[in-house]
C-alpha positions in Angstrom: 29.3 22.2 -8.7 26.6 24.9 -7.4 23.5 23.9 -9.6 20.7 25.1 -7.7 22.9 28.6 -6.6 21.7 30.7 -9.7 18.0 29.6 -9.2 18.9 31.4 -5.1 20.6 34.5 -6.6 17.8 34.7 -9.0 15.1 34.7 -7.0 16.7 36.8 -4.0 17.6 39.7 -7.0 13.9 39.1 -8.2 12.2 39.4 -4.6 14.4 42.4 -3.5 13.5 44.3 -7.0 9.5 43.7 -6.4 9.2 43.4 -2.3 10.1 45.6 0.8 12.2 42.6 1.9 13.3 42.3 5.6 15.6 40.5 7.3 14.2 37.5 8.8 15.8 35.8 11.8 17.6 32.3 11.6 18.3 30.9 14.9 21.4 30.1 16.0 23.6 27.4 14.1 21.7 27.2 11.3 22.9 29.8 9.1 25.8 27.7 8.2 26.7 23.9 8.9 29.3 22.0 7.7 30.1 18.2 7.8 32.5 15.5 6.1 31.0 12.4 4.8 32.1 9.0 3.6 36.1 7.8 3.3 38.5 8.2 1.0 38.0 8.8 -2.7 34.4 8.9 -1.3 34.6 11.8 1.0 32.7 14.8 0.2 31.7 17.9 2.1 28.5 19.1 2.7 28.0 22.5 3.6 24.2 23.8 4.3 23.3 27.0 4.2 20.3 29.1 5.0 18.5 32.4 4.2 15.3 33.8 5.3 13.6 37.3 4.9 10.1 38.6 4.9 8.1 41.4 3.9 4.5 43.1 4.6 2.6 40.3 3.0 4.7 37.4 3.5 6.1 36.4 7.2 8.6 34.0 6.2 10.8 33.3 2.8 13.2 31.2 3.7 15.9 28.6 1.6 18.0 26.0 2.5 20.2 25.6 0.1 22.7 22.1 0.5 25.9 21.6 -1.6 27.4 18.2 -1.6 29.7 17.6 -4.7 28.3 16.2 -8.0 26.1 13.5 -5.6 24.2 16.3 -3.4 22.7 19.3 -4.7 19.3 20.7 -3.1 17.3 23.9 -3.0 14.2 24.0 -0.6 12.8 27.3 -1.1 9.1 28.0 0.5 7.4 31.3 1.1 4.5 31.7 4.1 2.2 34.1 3.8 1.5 36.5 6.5 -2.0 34.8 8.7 -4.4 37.6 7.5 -3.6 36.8 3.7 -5.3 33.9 1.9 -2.2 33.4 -0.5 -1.1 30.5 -1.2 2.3 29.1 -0.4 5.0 29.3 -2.6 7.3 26.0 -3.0 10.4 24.7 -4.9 11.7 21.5 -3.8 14.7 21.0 -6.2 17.1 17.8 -5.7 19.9 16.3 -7.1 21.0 12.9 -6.0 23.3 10.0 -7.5 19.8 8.6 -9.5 19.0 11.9 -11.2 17.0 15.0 -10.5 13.7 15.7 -8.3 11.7 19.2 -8.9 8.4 20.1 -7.5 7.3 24.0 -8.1 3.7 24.8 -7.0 1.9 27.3 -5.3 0.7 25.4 -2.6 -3.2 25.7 -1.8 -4.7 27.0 1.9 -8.1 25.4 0.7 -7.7 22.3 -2.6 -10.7 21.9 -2.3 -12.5 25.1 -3.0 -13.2 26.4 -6.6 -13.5 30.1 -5.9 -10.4 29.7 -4.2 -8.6 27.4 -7.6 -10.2 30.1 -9.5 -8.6 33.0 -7.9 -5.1 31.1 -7.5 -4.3 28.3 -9.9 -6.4 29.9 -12.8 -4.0 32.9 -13.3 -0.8 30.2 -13.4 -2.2 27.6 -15.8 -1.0 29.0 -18.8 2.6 28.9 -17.0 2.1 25.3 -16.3 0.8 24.6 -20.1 4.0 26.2 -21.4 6.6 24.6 -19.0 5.0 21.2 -18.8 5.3 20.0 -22.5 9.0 20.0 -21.3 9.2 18.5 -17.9 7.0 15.5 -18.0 5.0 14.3 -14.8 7.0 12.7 -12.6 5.2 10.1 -11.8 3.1 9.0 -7.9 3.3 10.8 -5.0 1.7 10.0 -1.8 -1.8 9.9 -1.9 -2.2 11.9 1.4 -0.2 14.9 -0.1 -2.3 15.3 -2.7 -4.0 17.9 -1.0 -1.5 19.8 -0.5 -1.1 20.8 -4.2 -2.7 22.8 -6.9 -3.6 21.6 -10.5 -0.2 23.9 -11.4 1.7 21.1 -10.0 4.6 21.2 -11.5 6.5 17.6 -10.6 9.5 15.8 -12.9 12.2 13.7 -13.1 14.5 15.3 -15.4 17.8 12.9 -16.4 19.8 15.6 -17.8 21.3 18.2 -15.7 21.4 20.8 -18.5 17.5 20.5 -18.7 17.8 21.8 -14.7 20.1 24.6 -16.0 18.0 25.7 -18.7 13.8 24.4 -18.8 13.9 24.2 -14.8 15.6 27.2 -14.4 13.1 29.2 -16.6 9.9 27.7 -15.4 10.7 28.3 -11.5 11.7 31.8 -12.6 8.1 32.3 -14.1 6.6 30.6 -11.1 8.2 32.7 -8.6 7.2 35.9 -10.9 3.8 34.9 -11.3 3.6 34.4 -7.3 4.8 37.7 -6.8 2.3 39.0 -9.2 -1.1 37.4 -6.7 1.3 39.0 -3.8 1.2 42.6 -5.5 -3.1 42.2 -5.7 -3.9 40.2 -2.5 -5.6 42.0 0.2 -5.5 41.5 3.9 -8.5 39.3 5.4 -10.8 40.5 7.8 -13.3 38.2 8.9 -11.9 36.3 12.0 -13.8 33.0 10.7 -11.6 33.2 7.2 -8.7 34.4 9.8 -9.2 31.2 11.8 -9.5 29.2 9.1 -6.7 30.2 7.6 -4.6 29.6 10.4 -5.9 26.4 10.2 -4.9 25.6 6.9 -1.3 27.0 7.4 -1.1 25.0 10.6 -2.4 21.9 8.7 0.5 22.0 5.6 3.6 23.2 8.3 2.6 20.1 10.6 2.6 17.7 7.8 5.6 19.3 5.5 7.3 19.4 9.3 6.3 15.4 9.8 7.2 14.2 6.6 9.7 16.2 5.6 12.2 14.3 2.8 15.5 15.4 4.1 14.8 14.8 7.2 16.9 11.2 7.0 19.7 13.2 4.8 20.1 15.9 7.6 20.0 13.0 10.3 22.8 11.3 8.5 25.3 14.6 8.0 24.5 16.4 11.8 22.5 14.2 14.2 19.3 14.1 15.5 18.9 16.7 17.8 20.3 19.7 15.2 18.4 18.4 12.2 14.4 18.7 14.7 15.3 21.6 15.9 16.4 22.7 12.3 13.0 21.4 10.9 10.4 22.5 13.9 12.9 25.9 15.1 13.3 27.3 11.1 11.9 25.2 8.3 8.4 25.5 9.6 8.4 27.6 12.6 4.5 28.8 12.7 3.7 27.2 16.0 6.9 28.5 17.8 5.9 32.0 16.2 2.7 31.8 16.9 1.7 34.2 19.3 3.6 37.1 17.3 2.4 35.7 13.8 -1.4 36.0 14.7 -0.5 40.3 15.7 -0.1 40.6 12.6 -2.8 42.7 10.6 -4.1 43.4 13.7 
């Protein structure tokens, strides 16, 4: 079972049709990893893999994509904007576990809090999120300190049947990533250096907490120890800091 693969071939056919896509470098041992979990009729394996690119306007698109029998399915797939774009980021967290199915799609705010910014970011998505939410109810709490981290596009549910994933989840992640590609096409490079500064600041802000509270982090733990599964979160998942010094060239 590969639930979450056409949702990757999708979006890589998608991105490659409307982007100059690079290649984007994924450190060593991370492209692929492979482990054997639990015992007899139990044992599965788990095979991760990972893909990154970028492009002009985006310094990092990257996925990691998990496949772990019927139990285990998960697609992270996040896009960073390059540091002298105000974009917001692109995110899909899409899980399948033994108790059902996790999706959160949203393009991820630099700056919640400011209206001209909702206006000139969330406002063009709504009328995705109207359509698509009818159909994949909220999904109830999430942490009150993440709440800042998402737009009123936030598009969070619990689906219980897989074909819903296949079909409702499949379509509105589609139109997400589409509609994200569409603020990509009209966004214009930044200038100022305090909006440059404060945009880094923002970015830095999101990849410290996404990097600290990560979800899989315990999952990864469990399949390929400690010391792969940091360096897979702080080396590639969200990798600003290490980058920084050649990130902030950029636009330069």
């Amino acid at each position: 079972m590969t639930l979450y693969q056409p949702f990757l071939d999708a979006a890589i056919a998608l991105m490659k049709n409307r982007l100059d896509l690079q290649s984007y470098p994924i450190p060593e041992g991370f492209e692929l990893k492979e482990a054997t979990v639990g015992k007899g009729k139990n044992q599965d394996e788990v095979v991760t893999t990972s893909y990154a690119f970028s492009s002009p306007k985006l310094r990092q698109i990257r996925a990691a994509h998990v496949q772990g029998g019927n139990s285990l399915q998960v697609l992270n797939f996040v896009i960073f904007p390059q540091l002298n774009f105000d974009l917001p980021f692109f995110g899909a967290d899409l899980v399948t576990l033994p108790g059902g199915h996790l999706i959160a799609l949203d393009m991820q705010p630099l700056f919640g809090g400011d209206a001209d910014y909702q206006a000139k970011y969330t406002a063009p998505i709504e009328q995705i999120f109207q359509t698509h939410q009818p159909h994949l109810p909220w999904g109830g709490d999430f942490p009150e300190e993440a709440k800042q981290f998402f737009s009123p596009a936030f598009l969070w549910t619990r689906p219980k049947e897989t074909e819903v994933v296949e079909t409702r989840v499949f379509a509105a992640f589609k139109d997400y990533l589409s509609a994200y590609l569409d603020l990509v096409d009209r966004a214009e490079p930044v200038t100022d250096s305090a909006k440059l500064d404060s945009i880094l600041q923002a970015q830095l802000r999101y990849l410290r907490y996404r990097a600290e509270k990560d979800p899989a982090r315990g999952m990864f733990k469990r399949f390929y120890g400690e010391e792969w599964t940091e360096e897979y979160i702080h080396g590639f998942l969200f990798d600003l800091e290490r980058k920084l010094p050649q990130a902030a060239t950029i636009g330069k």
